[in-house]
C-alpha positions in Angstrom: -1.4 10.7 -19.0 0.8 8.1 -17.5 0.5 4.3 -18.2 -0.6 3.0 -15.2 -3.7 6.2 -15.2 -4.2 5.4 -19.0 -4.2 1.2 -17.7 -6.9 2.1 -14.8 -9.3 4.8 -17.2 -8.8 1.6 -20.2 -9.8 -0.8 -17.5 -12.5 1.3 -16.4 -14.2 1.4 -19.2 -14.1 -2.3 -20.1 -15.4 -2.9 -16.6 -18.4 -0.9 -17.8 -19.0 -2.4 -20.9 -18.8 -6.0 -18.4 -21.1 -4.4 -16.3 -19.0 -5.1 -13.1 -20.5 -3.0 -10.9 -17.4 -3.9 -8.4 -14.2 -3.2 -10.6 -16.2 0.0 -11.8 -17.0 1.6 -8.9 -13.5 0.3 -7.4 -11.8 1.8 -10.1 -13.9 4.7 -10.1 -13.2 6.0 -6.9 -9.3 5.1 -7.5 -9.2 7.3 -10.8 -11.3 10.0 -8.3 -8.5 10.1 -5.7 -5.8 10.3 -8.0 -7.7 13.3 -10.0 -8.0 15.1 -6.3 -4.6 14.4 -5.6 -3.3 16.3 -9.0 -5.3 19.2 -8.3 -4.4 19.8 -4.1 -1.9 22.3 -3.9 -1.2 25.5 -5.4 -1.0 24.3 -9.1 -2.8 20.8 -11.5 0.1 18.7 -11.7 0.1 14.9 -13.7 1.4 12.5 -11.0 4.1 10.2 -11.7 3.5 6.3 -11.9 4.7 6.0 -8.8 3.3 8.9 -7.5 -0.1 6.8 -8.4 0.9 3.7 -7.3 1.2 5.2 -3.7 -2.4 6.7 -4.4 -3.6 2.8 -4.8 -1.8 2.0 -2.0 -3.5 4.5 0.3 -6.8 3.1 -1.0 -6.1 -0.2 -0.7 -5.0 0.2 2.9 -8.7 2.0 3.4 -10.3 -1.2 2.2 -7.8 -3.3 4.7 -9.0 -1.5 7.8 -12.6 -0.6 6.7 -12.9 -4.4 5.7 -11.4 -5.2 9.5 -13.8 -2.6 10.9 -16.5 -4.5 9.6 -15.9 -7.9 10.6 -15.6 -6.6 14.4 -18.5 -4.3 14.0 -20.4 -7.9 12.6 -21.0 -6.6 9.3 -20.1 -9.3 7.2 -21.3 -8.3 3.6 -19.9 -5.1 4.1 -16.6 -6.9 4.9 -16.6 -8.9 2.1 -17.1 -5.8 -0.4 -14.3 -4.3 1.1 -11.5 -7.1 1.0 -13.1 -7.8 -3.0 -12.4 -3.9 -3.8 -9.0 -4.4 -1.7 -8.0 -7.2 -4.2 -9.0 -5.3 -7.4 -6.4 -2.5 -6.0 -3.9 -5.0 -5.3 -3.7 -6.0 -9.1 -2.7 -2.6 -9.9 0.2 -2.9 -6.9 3.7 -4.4 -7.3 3.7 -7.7 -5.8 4.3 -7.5 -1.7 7.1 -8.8 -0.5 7.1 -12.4 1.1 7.7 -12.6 5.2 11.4 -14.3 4.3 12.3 -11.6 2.2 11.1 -9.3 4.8 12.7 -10.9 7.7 16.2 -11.1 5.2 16.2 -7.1 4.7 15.1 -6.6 8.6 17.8 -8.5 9.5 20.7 -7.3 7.3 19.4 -3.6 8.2 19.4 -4.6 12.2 22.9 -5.5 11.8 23.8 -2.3 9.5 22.4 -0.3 12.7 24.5 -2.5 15.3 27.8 -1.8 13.0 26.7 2.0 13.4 26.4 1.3 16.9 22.7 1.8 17.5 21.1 -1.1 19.5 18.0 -2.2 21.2 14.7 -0.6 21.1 16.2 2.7 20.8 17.7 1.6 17.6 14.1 1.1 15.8 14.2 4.9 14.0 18.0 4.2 12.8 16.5 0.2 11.2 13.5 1.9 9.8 15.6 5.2 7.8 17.4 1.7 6.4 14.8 -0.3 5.6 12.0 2.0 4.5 13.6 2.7 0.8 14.4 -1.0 0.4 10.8 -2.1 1.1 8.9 1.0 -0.1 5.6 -0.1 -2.2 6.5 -3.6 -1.2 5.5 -4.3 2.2 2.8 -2.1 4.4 5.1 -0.2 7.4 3.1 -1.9 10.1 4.7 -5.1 8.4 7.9 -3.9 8.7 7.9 -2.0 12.1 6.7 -5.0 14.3 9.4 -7.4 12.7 11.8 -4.7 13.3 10.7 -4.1 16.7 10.7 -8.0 17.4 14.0 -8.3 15.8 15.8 -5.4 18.3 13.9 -7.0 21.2 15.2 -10.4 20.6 
């Protein structure tokens, strides 16, 4: 078992003992999605940390939108769960980069791409195949596509 699965099942448990009914069943159904993601394919497989930390990611971007769904559907509580589950995820998550940061890579890759002599909204596939490896875990892709796409624009 990895270190971040062995952290999660650990923190499981003592969540359990707390009875918090949110970090359990948030944890839970993380440790449940990362057990059906071993076992798709041909052959079980232990995944990687990082492998797992994309596995939270995925959840936690289900919370984001299902908490957003919510809110505009008027479903408040419901919200609320969602964003409270999103944030127990997030713990397990390297920290997200900041918007200057961000803006600081967009902009070095923009110019990368201009060198290369890729410009303008037809450039955005070139920016991204730069910037996506930099920024992976560490910013959500919508993040990073509309600050490229305002970056080529401007």
């Amino acid at each position: 078992m990895t270190k971040l699965k062995s952290k999660l099942q650990e923190d499981l448990n003592a969540a359990i003992k707390e009875r918090d009914e949110l970090r359990s069943s948030t944890l839970r159904l993380t440790l449940a999605a990362i057990t059906k993601e071993e076992v798709a394919g041909k052959e079980k497989r232990v995944l990687s940390d990082e492998e797992i930390t994309k596995v939270i990611t995925r959840e936690a971007k289900k919370r984001r939108e299902a908490a957003e769904a919510f809110a505009q559907g008027g479903r408040a509580e419901s919200a609320e769960r969602e964003k409270a589950e999103g944030e127990v995820l997030a713990e397990y998550l390297p920290k997200q980069l900041s918007d200057d940061e961000l803006q600081q890579i967009v902009t070095q890759a923009v110019e990368e791409a201009k060198a290369a002599g890729a410009e303008g909204p037809r450039a955005m596939g070139q920016v991204m195949k730069i910037v996506n490896p930099k920024v992976a875990g560490l910013a959500e892709g919508g993040r990073v596509a509309a600050l490229v796409k305002k970056q080529l624009a401007g």
